[in-house]
C-alpha positions as CSV (number, residue, x, y, z in Angstrom):
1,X,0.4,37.2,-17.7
2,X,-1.9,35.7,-20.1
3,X,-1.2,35.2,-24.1
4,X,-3.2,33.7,-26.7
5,X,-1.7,32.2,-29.8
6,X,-4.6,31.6,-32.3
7,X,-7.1,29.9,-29.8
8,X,-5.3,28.2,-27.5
9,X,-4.9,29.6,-23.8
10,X,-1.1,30.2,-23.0
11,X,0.0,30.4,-19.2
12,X,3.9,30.6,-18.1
13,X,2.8,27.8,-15.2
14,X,6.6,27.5,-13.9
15,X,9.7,29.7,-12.1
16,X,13.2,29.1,-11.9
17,X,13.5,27.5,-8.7
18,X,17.4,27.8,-9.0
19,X,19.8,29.3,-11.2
20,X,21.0,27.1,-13.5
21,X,25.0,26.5,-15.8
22,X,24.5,27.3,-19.4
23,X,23.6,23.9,-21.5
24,X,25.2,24.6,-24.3
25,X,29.3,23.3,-23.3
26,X,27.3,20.8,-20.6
27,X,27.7,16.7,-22.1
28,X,24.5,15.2,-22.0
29,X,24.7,13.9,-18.4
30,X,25.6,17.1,-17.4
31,X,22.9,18.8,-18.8
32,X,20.5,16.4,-16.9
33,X,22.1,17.4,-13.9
34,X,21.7,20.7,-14.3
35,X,18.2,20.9,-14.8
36,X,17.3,18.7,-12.0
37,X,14.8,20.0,-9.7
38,X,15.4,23.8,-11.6
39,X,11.8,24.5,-12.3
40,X,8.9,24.5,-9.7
41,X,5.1,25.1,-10.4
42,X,3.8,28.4,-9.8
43,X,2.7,28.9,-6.2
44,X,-0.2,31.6,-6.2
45,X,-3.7,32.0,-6.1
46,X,-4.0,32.5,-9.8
47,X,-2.5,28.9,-10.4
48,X,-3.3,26.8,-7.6
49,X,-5.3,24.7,-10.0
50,X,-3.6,25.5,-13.7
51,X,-2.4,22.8,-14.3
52,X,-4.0,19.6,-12.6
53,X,-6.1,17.0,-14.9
54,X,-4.5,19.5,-18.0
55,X,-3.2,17.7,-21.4
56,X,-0.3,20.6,-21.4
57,X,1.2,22.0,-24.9
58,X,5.2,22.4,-23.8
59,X,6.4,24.1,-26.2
60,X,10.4,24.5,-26.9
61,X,12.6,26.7,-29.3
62,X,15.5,24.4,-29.4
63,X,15.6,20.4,-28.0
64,X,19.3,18.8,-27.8
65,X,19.3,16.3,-25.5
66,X,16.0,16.9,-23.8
67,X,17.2,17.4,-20.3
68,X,15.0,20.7,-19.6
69,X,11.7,19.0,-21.6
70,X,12.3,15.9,-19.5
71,X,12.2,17.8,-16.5
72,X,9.8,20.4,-16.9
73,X,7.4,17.3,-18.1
74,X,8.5,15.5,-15.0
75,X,7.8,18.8,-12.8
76,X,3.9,19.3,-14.5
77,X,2.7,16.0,-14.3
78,X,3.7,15.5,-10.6
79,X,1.5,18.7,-10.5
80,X,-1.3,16.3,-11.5
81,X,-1.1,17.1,-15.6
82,X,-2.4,14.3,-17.4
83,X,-0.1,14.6,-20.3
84,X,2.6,16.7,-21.6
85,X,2.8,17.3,-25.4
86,X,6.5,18.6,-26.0
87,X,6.4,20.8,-29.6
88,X,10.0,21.9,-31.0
89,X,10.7,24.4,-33.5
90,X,14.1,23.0,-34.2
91,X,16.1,19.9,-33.4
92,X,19.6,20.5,-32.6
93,X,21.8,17.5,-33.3
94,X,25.4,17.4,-31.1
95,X,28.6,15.8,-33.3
């Protein structure tokens, strides 16, 4: 599925590899853990190439730690992205 928001091309490039524990009563190591190796690239036709020598706009409703950025990041540029740009609507901050 394709979207557009204003003119920039928007492509959900990942899956779920696994199912993964709710982050929100996860500590911050915990949370890194779970996200490990949780989101794989896309394997099809279509996106065999989507995201290699790509500067990719990552954008997140909510950032905490940033275990899922971290690893979503880490998962796109071992696809061969040349950069990841995280943008966050809102910053959550953990007392």
């Amino acid at each position: 599925m394709r979207r557009r928001v204003s003119s920039i091309r928007c492509r959900p490039l990942l899956k779920m590899a696994r199912r993964v524990q709710k982050q929100a009563w996860l500590d911050n190591q915990q949370r890194r853990a779970n996200v490990r190796g949780a989101f794989a690239l896309k394997k099809s036709y279509a996106f065999a190439k989507t995201a290699a020598d790509r500067h990719i706009l990552l954008v997140d409703d909510v950032v905490t730690t940033g275990a899922t950025a971290n690893e979503v990041s880490r998962v796109l540029l071992a696809a061969g992205a040349k950069s990841v740009t995280l943008a966050v609507v809102a910053r959550a901050i953990r007392s």
